[in-house]
C-alpha positions in Angstrom: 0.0 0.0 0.0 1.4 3.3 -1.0 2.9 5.9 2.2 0.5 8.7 2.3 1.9 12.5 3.4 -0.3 15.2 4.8 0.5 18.9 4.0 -0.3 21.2 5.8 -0.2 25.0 4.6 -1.9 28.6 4.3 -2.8 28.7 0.5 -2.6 25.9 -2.5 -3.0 26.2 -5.9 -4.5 27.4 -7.8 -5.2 29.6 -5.0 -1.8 31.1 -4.6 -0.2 34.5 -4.1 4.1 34.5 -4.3 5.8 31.2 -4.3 5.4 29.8 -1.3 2.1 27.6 -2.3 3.5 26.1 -5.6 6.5 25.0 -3.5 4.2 22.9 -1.3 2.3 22.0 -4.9 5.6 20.8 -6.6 6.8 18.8 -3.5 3.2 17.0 -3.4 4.4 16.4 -7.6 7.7 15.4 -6.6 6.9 13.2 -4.0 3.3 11.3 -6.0 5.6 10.4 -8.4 8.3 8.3 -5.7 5.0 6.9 -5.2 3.5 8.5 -2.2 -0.3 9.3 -2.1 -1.0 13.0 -0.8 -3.3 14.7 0.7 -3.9 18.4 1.4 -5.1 20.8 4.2 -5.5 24.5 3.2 -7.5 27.1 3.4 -10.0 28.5 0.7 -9.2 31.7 -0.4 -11.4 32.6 -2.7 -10.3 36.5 -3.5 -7.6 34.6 -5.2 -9.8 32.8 -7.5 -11.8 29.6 -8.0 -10.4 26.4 -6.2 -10.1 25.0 -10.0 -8.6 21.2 -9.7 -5.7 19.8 -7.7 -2.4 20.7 -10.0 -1.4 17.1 -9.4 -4.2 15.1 -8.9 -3.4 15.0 -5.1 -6.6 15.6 -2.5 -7.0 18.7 -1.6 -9.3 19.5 1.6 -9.6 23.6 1.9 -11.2 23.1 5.4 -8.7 25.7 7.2 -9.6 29.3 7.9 -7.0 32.3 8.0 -6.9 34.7 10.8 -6.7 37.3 8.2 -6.3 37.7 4.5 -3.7 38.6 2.0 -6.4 41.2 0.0 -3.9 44.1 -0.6 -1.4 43.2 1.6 -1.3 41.2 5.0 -3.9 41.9 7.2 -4.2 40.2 10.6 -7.7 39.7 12.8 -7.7 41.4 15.7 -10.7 40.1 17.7 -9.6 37.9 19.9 -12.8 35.8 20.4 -12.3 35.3 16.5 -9.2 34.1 16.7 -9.7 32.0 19.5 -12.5 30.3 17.9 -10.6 29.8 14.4 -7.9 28.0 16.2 -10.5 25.9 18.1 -11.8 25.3 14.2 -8.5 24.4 12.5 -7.2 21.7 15.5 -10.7 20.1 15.0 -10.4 19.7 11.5 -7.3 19.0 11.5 -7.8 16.4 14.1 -10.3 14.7 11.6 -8.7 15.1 8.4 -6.1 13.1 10.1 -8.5 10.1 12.2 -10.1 9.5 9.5 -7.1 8.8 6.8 -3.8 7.2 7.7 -0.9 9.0 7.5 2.7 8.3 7.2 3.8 11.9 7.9 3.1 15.1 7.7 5.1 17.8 6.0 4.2 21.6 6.8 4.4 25.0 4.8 3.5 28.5 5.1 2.0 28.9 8.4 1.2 32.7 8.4 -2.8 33.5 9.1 -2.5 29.9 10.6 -0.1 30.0 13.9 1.7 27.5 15.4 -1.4 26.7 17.2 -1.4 23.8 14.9 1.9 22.5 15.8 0.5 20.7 19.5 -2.2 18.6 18.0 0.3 17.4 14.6 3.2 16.7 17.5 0.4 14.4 19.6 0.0 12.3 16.3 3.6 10.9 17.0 3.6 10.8 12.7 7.2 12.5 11.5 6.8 15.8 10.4 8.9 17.7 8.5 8.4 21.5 8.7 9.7 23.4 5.3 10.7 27.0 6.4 10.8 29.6 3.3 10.9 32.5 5.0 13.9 34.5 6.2 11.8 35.3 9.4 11.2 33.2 11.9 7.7 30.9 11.4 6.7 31.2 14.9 8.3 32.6 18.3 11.2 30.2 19.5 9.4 29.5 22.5 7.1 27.7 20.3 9.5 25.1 18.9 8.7 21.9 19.4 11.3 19.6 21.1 9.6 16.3 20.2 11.7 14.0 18.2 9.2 13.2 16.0 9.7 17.3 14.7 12.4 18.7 12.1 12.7 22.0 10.9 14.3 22.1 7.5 15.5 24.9 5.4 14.7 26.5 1.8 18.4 27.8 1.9 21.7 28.1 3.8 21.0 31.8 3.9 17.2 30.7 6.0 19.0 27.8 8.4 21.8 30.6 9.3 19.1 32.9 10.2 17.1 29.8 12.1 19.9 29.3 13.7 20.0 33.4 15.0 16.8 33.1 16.0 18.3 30.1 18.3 16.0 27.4 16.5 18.1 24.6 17.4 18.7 23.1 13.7 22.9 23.0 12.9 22.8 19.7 12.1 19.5 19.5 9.9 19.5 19.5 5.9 18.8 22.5 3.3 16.2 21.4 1.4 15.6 23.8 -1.6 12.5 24.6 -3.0 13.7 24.4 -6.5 12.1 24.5 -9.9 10.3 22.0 -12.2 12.6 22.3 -15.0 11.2 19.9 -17.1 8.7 22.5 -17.5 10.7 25.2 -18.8 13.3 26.0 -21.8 13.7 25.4 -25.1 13.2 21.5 -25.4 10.1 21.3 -23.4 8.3 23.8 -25.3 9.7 23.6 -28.6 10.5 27.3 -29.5 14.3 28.9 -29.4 15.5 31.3 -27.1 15.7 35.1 -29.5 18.9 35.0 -31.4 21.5 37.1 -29.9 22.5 38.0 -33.0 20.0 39.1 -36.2 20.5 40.4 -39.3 19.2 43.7 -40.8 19.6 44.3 -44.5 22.5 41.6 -44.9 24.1 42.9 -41.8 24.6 42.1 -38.1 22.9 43.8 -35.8 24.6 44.4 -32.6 22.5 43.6 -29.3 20.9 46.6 -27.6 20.6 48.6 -30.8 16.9 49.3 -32.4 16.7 46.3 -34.7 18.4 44.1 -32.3 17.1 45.3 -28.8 18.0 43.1 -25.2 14.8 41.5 -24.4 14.9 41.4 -20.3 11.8 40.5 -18.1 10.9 40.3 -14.3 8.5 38.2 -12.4 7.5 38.7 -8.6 5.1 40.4 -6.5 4.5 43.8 -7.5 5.7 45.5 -4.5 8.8 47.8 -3.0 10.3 45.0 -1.7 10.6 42.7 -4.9 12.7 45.7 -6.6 10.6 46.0 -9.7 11.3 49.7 -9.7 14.9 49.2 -9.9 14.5 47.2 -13.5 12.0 49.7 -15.0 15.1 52.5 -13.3 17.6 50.8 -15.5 15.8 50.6 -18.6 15.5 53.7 -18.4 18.6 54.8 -17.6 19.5 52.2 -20.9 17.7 54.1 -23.1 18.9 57.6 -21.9 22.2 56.5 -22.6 20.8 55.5 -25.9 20.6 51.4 -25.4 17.6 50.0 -26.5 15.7 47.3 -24.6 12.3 45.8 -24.8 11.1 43.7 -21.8 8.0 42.2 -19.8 6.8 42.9 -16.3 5.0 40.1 -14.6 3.2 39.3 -11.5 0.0 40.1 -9.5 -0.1 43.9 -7.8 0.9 43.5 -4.2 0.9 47.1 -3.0 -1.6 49.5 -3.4 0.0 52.3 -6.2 3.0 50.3 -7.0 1.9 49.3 -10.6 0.7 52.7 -11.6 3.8 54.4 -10.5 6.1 52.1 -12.8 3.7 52.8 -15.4 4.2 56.5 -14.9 7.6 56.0 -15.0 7.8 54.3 -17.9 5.4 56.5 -19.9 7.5 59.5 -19.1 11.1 58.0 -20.3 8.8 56.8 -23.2 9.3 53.4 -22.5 5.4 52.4 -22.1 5.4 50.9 -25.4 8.4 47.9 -25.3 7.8 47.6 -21.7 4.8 45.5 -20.9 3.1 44.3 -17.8 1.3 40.5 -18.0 0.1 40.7 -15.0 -0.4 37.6 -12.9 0.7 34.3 -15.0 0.1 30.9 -13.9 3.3 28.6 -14.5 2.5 27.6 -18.4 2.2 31.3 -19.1 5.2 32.2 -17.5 7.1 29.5 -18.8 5.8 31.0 -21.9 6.6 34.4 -21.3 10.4 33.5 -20.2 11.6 31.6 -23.7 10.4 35.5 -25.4 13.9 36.9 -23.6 17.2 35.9 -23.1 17.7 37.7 -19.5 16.0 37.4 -16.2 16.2 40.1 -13.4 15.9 38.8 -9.7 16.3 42.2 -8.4 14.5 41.8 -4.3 15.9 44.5 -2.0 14.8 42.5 0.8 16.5 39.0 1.8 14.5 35.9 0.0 14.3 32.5 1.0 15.7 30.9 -2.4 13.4 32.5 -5.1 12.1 29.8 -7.1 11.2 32.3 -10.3 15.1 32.8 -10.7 15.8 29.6 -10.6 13.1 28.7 -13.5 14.6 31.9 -15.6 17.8 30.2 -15.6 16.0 26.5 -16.1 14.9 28.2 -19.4 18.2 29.4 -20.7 18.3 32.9 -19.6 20.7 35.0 -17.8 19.8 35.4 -13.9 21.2 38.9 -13.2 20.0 39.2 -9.5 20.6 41.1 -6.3 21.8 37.9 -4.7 20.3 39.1 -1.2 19.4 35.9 0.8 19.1 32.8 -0.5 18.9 34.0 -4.2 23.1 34.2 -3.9 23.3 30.9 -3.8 21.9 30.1 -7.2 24.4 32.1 -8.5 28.3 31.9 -8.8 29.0 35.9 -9.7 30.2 35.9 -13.4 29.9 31.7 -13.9 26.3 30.8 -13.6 24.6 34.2 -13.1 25.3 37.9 -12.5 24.9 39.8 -9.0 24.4 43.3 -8.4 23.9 46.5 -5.8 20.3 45.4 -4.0 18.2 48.5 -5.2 21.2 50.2 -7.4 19.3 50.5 -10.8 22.9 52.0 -12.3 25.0 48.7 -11.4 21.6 47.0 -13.2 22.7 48.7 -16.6 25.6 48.8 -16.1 25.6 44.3 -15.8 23.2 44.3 -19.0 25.6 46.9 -20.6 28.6 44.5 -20.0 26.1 41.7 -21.8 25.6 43.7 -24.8 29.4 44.8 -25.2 29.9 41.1 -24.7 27.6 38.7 -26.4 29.6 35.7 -25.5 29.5 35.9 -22.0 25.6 36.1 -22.2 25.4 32.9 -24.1 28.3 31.1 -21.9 26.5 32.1 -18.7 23.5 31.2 -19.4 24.4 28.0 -20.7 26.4 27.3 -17.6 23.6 28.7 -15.3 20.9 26.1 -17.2 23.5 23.5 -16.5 23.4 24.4 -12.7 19.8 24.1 -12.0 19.1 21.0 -13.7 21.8 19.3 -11.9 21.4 21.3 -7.9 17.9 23.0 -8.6 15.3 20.4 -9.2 12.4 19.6 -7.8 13.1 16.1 -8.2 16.1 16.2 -6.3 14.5 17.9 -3.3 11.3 15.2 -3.5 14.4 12.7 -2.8 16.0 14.6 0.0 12.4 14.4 2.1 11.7 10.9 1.0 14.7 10.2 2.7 13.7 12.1 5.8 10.3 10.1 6.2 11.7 6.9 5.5 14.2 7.5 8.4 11.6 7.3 10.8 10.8 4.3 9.9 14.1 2.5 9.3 
């Protein structure tokens, strides 16, 4: 009979705001196809669309409630009666989910609008669970932390562990287990369309990159909010253009923070820029693998510290260029000048200045990428991080 895992976290596809979620949905991929069955807890979130069908075929019972919503930010309850009773409603059905099926272990996600009011009840079902921090902050207060053995905290990158670890979350000696990216999914070979030429031809002549009949094509997918840095690509552009590079480029992602969108509209219909520099708006994975092959760089440009940042890793799963602000975990995807590019964290002139050095030297954009491709398919699966938490679970039981 096949193991079955419970997950446990916030929001679930195709209910999903950031990355967090389609983690959670590629591990319950990754792991159904070692051969475990999976099942689901979540919440419903329906200002973030229709429940739509399970992206794997894995169960998916949306029987949690939030103590708050993500509706134009984070927004927390505040009546404590409320809250008291949604906790009260979340142990219960949890509690059931969990007597009525049988479960080999439990692996937990995003816990925000949930708590660790959750963690007591999972602990008492003596089942291994496996707790997948992507956060740089802290899940819970370290009073919180649970010392049962049957408990382990695991890390979306070396850059989250070290901060665990600051926080005095007693995990030195547990793994990194990286969120990664379904790279099957993306590039050239899985959807049967080429990369744009680095170099065209105009009138029986070469045209060299970032001029008008040969432009960069750069794009940028996140949040749209301060702290994702989207201001600092649509910055450099424009700054590009001003120094008379031309570019042409895509903006994707679902708005975040209230004004943020407008204002890098207004930005770019002042430098003129509206027209080659277009926003998707949110894309579900097909689109964006979609939207990806139509450049041949990638900006990961966060100002504030990410967990791993599973976007960059599917830019350079595609063949592109990953120039990013390496702050957090996104440095480790990237070996500065090898496998990727790193600049200043909110410096939009160090930005040009790394695509200028791309267009004055075409070879080093295809080499790079190339290498960076290479990088993520071998370290930067999803496949290989399924493998790491089979092994977890199976300890338990050895």
């Amino acid at each position: 009979m096949a193991k079955r895992i419970l997950i446990v976290t916030n929001l679930y596809p195709p209910q999903e705001l950031g990355g967090y979620g389609r983690c959670m949905a590629d591990f319950a991929w990754g792991l159904m196809r070692l051969g475990y069955q999976i099942v689901v807890a979540s919440s419903d979130a329906a200002y973030l669309g229709p429940q739509g069908p399970s992206p794997s075929g894995e169960i998916i019972e949306r029987k949690l409630i939030l103590k708050g919503t993500f509706e134009n930010g984070l927004n927390f309850l505040k009546d404590a009666n409320k809250i008291n009773s949604i906790n009260q409603w979340n142990n219960e059905k949890l509690k059931e989910i969990i007597r009525e099926q049988k479960f080999d272990g439990i692996l937990l996600g995003n816990l925000d609008l949930i708590g660790p009011e959750i963690l007591s009840v999972l602990i008492k079902t003596k089942l291994p669970i496996v707790h997948h921090i992507g956060f740089i902050s802290a899940p819970y207060p370290i009073h919180s932390y649970p010392t049962e053995k049957n408990y382990k905290m695991v890390c979306a990158s070396q850059a989250v562990k070290s901060s665990m670890i600051r926080e005095g979350f007693p995990i030195s000696n547990e793994p990194v287990i990286y969120p990664g990216a379904r790279v099957e999914l993306f590039g050239e070979e899985s959807l049967r369309r080429n990369l744009p030429p680095i170099n065209t031809f105009s009138q029986g002549k070469q045209a060299q990159l970032g001029t008008s009949t040969n432009p960069l094509s750069v794009c940028f997918a996140g949040l749209l909010m301060g702290s994702k840095g989207a201001h600092t690509v649509v910055e450099a552009l424009i700054g590009l253009k001003e120094s008379g590079v031309y570019v042409n480029g895509m903006i994707a992602g679902a708005s975040f923070q209230s004004g943020y969108r407008e204002a890098l509209e207004g930005l770019l219909r002042k430098a003129g820029l509206e027209d080659i520099v277009i926003f998707t708006g949110n894309l579900n994975r097909e689109q964006l693998a979609r939207m990806l092959i139509l450049h041949r760089v990638g900006i990961f440009p966060s100002i504030y510290p990410e967990a791993f940042g599973i976007v960059g890793a599917e830019m350079q799963a595609s063949g592109l260029l990953l120039i990013t602000s390496g702050v957090g975990g996104a440095s480790e995807l990237v070996e500065d000048g090898k496998t990727g590019l790193i600049f200043n964290p909110g410096d939009s002139r160090d930005l040009a200045n790394k695509l200028k050095m791309l267009i004055q030297d075409p070879k080093l954009l295809e080499k790079v990428s190339q290498a960076g491709k290479l990088q993520v398919n071998e370290f930067f699966s999803v496949k290989n991080s399924c493998l790491q938490l089979q092994s977890i679970f199976s300890s338990y039981s050895s």
